[in-house]
DRENDO-1510 file (C-alpha; in Angstrom, 1 decimal, always signed):
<recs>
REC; n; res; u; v; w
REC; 1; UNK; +0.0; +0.0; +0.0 .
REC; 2; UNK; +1.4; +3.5; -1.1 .
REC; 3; UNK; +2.0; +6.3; +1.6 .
REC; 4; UNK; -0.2; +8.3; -0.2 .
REC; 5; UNK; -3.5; +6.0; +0.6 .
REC; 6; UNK; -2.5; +5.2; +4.0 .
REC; 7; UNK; -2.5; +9.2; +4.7 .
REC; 8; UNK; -6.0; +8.9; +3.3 .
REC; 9; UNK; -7.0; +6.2; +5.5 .
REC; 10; UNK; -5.8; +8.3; +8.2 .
REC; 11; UNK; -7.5; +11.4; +7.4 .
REC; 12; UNK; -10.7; +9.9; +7.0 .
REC; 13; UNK; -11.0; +7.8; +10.5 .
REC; 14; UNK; -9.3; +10.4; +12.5 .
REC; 15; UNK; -12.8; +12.6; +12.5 .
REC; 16; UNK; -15.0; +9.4; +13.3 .
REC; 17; UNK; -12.9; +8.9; +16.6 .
REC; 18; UNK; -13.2; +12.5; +17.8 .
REC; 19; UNK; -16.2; +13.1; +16.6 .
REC; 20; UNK; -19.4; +15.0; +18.7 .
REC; 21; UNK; -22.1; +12.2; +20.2 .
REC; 22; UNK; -24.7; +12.9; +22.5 .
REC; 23; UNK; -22.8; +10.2; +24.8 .
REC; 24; UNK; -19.6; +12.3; +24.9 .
REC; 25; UNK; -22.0; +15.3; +25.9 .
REC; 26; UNK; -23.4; +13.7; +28.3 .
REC; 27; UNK; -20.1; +12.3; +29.8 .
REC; 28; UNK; -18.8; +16.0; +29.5 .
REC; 29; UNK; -21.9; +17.3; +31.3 .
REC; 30; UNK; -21.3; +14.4; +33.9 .
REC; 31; UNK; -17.8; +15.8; +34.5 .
REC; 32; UNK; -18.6; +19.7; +34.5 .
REC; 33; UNK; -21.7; +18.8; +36.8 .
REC; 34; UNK; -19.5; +16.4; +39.8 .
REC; 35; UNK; -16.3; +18.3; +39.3 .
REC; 36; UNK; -17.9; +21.5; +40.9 .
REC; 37; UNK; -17.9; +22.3; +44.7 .
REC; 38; UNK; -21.0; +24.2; +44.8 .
REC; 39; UNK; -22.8; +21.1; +43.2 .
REC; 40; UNK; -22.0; +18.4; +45.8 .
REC; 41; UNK; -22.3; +20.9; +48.4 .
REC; 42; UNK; -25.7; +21.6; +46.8 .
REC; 43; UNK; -27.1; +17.8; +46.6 .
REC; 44; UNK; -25.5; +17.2; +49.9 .
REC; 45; UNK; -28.1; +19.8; +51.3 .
REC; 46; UNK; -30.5; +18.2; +49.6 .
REC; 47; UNK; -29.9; +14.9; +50.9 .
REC; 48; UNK; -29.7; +15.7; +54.2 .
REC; 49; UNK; -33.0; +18.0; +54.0 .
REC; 50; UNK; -34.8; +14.8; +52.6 .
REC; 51; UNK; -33.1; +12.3; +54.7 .
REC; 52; UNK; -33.6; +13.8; +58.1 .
REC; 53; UNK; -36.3; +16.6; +58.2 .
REC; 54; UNK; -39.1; +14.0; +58.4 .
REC; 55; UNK; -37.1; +12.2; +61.0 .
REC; 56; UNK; -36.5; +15.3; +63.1 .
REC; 57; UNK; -40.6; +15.9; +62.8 .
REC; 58; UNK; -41.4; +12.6; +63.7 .
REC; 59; UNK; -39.2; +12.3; +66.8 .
REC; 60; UNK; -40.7; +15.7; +68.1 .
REC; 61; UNK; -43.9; +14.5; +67.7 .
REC; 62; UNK; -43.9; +11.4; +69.3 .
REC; 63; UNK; -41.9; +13.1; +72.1 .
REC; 64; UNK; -45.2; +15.3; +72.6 .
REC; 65; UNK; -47.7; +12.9; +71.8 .
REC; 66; UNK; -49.1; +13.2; +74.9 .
REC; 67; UNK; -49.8; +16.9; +74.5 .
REC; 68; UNK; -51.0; +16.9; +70.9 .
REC; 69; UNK; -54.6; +18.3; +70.4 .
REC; 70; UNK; -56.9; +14.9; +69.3 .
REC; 71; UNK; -57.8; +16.1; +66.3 .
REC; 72; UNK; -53.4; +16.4; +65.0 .
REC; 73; UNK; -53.2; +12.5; +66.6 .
REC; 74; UNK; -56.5; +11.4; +64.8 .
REC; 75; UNK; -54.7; +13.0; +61.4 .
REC; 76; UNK; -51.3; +12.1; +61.6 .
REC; 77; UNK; -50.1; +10.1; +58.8 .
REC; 78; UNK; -46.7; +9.0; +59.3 .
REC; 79; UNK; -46.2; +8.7; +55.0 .
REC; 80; UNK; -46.5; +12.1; +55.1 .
REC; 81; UNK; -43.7; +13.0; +57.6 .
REC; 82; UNK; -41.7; +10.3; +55.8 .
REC; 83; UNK; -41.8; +12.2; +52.8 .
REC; 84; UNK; -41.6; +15.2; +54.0 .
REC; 85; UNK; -38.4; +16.8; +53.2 .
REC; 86; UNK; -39.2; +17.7; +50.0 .
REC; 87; UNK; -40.3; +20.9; +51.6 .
REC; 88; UNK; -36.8; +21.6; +52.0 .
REC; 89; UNK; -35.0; +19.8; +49.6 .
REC; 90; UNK; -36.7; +21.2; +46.4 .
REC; 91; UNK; -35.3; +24.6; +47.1 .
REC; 92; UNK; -31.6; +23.1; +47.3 .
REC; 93; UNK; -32.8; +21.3; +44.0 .
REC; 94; UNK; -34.5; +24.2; +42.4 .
REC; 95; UNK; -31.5; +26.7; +43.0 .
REC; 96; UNK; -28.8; +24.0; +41.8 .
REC; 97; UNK; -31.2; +23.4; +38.5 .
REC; 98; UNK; -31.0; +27.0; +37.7 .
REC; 99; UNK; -27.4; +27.4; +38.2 .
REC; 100; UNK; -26.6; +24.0; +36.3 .
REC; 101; UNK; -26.7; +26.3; +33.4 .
REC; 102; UNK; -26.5; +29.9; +34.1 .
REC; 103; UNK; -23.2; +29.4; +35.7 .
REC; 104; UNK; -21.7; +28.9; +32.5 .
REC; 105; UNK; -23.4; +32.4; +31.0 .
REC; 106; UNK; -22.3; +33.7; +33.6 .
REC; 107; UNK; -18.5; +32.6; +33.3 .
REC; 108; UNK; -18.4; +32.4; +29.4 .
REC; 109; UNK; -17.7; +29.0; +29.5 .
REC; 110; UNK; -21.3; +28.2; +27.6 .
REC; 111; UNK; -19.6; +29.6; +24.4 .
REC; 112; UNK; -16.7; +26.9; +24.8 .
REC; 113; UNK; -19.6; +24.7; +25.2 .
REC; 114; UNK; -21.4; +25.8; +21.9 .
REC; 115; UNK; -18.1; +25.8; +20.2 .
REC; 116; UNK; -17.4; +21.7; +20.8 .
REC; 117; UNK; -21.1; +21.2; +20.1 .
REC; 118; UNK; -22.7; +23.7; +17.9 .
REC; 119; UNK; -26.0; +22.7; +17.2 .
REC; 120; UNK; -26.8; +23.5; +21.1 .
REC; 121; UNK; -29.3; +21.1; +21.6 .
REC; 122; UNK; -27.5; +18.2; +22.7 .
REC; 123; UNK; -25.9; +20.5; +25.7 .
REC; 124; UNK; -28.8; +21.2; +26.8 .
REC; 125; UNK; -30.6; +17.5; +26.8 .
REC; 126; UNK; -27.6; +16.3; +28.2 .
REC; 127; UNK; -27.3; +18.9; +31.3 .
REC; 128; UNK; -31.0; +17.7; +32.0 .
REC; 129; UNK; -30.4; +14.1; +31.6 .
REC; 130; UNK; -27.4; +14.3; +33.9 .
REC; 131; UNK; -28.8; +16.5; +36.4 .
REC; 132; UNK; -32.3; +14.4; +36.7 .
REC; 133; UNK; -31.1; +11.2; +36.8 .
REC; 134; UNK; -28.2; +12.2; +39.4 .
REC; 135; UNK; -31.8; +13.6; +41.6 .
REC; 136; UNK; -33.9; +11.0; +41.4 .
REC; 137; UNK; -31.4; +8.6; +42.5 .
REC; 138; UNK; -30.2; +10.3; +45.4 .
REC; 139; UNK; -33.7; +11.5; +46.3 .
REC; 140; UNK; -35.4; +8.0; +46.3 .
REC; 141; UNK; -32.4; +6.7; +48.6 .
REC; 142; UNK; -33.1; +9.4; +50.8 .
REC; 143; UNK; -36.8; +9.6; +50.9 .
REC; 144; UNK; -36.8; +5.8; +51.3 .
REC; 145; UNK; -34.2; +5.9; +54.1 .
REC; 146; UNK; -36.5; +9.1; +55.9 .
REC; 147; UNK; -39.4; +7.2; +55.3 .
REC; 148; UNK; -38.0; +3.4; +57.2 .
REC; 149; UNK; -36.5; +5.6; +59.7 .
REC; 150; UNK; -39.6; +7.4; +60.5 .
REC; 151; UNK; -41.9; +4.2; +60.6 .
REC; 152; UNK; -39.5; +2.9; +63.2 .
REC; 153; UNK; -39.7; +5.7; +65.2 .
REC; 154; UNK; -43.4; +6.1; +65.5 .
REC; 155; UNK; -44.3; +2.6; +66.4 .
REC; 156; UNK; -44.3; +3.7; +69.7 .
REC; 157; UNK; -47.8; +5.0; +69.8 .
REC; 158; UNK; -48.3; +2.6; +66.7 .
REC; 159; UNK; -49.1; +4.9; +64.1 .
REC; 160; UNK; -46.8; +3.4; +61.5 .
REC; 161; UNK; -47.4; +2.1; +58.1 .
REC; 162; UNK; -45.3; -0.3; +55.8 .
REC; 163; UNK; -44.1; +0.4; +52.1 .
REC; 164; UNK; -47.1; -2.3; +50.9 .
REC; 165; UNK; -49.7; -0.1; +53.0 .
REC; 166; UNK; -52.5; +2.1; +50.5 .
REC; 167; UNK; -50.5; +5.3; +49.4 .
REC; 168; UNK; -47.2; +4.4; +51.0 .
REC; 169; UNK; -44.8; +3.2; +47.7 .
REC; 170; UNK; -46.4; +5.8; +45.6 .
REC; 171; UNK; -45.6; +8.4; +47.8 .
REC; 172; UNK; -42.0; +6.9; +48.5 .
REC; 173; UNK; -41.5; +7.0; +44.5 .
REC; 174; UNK; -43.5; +9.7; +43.6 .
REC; 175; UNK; -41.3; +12.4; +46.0 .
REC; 176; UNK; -38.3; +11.3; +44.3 .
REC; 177; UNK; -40.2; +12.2; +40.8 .
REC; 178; UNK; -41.4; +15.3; +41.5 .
REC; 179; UNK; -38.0; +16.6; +42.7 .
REC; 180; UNK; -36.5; +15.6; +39.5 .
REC; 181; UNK; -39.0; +17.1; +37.3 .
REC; 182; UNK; -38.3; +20.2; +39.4 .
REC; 183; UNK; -35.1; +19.8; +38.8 .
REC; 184; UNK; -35.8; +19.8; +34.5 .
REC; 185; UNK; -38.3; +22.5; +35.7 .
REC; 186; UNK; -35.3; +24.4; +36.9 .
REC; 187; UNK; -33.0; +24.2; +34.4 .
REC; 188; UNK; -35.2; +24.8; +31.8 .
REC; 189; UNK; -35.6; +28.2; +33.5 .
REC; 190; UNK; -32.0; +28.8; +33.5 .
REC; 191; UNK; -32.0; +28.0; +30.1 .
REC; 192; UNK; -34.9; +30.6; +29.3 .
REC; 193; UNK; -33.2; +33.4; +31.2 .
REC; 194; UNK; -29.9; +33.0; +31.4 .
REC; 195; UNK; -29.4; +35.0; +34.3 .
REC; 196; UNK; -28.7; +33.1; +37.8 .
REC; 197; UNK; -30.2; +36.3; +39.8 .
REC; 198; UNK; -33.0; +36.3; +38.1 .
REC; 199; UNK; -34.0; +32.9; +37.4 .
REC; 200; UNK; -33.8; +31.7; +41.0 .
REC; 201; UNK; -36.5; +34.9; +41.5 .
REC; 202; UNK; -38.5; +33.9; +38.6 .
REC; 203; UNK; -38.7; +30.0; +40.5 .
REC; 204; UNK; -38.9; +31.2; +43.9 .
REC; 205; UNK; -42.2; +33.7; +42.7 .
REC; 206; UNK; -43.6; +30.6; +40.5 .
REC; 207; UNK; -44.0; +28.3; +42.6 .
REC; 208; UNK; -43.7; +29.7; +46.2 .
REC; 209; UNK; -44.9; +33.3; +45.7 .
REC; 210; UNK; -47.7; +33.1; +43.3 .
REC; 211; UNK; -50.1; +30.6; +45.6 .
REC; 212; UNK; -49.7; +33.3; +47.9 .
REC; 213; UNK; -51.3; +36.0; +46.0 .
REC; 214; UNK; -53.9; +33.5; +44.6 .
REC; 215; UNK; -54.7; +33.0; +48.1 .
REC; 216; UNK; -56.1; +36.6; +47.8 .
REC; 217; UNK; -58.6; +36.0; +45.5 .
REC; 218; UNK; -61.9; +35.3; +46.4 .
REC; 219; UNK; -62.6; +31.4; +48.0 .
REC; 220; UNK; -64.6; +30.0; +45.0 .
REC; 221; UNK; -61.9; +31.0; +42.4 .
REC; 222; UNK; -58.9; +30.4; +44.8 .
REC; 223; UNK; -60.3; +26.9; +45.2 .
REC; 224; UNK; -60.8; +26.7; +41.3 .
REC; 225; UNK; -56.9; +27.9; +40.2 .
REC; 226; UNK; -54.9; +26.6; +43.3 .
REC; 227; UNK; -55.0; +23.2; +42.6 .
REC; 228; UNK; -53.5; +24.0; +38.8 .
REC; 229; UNK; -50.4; +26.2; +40.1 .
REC; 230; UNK; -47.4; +24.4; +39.5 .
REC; 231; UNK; -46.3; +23.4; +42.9 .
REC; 232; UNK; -49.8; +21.8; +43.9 .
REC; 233; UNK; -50.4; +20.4; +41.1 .
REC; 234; UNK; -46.8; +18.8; +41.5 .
REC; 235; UNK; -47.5; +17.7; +45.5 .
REC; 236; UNK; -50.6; +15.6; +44.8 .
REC; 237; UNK; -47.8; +12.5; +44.2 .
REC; 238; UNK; -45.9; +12.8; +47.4 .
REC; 239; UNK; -49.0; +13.7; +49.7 .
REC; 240; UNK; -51.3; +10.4; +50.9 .
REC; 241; UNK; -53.4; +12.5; +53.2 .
REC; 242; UNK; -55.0; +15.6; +51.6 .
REC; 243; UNK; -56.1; +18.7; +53.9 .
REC; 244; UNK; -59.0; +19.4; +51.7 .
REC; 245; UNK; -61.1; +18.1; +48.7 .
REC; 246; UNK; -59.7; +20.5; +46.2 .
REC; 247; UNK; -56.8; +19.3; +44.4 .
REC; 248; UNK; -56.4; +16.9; +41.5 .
REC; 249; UNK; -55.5; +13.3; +41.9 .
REC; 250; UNK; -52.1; +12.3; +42.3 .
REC; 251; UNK; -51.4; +11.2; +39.2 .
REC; 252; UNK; -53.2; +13.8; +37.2 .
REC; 253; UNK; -51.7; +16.6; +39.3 .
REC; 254; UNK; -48.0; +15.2; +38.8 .
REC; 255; UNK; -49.0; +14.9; +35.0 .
REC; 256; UNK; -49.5; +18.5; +35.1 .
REC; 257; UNK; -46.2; +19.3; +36.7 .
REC; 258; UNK; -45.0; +17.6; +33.9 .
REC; 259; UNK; -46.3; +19.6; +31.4 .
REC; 260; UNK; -45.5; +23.0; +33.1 .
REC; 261; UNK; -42.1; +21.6; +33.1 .
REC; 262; UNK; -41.8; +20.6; +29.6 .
REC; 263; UNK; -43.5; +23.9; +27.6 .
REC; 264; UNK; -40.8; +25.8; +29.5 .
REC; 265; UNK; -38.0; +23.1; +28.4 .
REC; 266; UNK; -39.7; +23.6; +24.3 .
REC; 267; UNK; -38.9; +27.5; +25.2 .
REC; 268; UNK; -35.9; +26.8; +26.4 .
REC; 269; UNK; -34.6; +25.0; +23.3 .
REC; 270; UNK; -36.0; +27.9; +20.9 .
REC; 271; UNK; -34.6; +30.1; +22.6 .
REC; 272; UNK; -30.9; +28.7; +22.8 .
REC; 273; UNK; -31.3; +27.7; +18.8 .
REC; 274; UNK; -32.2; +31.5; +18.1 .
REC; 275; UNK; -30.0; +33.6; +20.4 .
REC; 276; UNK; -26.4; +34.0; +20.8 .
REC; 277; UNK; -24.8; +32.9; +23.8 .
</recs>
């Protein structure tokens, strides 16, 4: 074989080796994600917020049993208190999705990103694939743990259930879901803005600040657009007792989430195919 056609051969299988895959994104994204500081200090919150606020709860209230009012020992559900940390792990999760991305705007490094894959998209599906699978496994191992832990503890006035028991696995599973799709949600609007300051305010008024003002509204339509906000809707899958008849069913609820979660993502993805970085 001439020199000439082995230089060919060369040429033409060097590019096949190095070139872009949505695999190598996603290992790239796997490396930028784990190799920062702020991240594992960020999922560490979150995994000690799910792992040990409902254990905390549970170990107060069975210390006070005695003194709780009849009505808070006829309605305690220990799922609930199991699964309960979400109420503080979903703001470590929702901060950490927005700044999965805008902390690359906000360094430059985005455009190094772009450069290596240019047609965007692929960054983008791969941040979110990354970033939800690395949440929903760390948040079902800690909702499960929070939830053995807190069954144990409250068999002292036998009020405990078991992972077979109505409710109880969905609940388990369904918390570690919703704080992933928060997570997408998240990102998605990190995405969309671009700015860390100001999409941490645009998920904190979202979901925390605009049931608040809905509350304001008169009784027959708060009960008719509270159960569709994002964050209710998104709760009906981790909750097994419900304080009142208006919300929608778990699954239905969780299947809005969803879709709140994935128009932003679609405007996330026009928006990074038809702006500059």
């Amino acid at each position: 074989m001439s020199t000439a056609a082995i230089t060919q051969r060369t040429t033409t299988a060097a590019p096949a080796r190095g070139r872009v895959t949505q695999a190598h994104v996603l290992r790239s994204e796997w490396t930028k994600l784990w190799s920062l500081r702020s991240t594992r200090w960020s999922l560490l919150a979150a995994v000690v917020a799910q792992g040990l606020l409902g254990i905390a709860i549970a170990a107060v209230q069975m210390n006070r049993w005695s003194h709780l009012p009849a009505h808070d020992r006829l309605t305690f559900d220990s799922i609930d208190v199991g699964v309960g940390g979400y109420h503080l792990a979903q703001l470590a999760i929702g901060v950490l999705g927005v700044m999965v991305i805008t902390g690359e705007y906000s360094t430059g490094m985005i455009r190094s990103s772009f450069m290596a894959v240019p047609h965007r998209l692929p960054v983008l599906w791969a941040k979110i694939g990354v970033f939800s699978a690395v949440t929903f496994v760390l948040m079902l191992i800690s909702t499960a743990v929070s939830f053995f832990a807190v069954q144990a503890i409250v068999t002292q006035h036998h009020v405990q259930h078991s992972i077979g028991d109505p409710h109880a696995l969905r609940a388990v599973v369904g918390t570690a879901l919703f704080l992933t799709v928060l997570g997408v949600l998240a990102t998605s609007i990190g995405a969309l803005i671009r700015n860390t300051a100001g999409g941490i305010a645009f998920f904190v008024f979202v979901l925390f600040v605009l049931p608040g003002i809905t509350a304001l509204l008169p009784a027959s339509v708060n009960d008719s657009v509270n159960p569709y906000l994002p964050l209710n809707a998104g709760f009906t899958i981790t909750t097994s007792t419900f304080e009142n008849s208006h919300h929608l069913s778990p699954w239905g609820g969780f299947a809005v989430f969803c879709a709140y979660a994935a128009i932003v993502l679609v405007a996330a993805a026009i928006g990074l195919r038809r702006r500059d970085a």
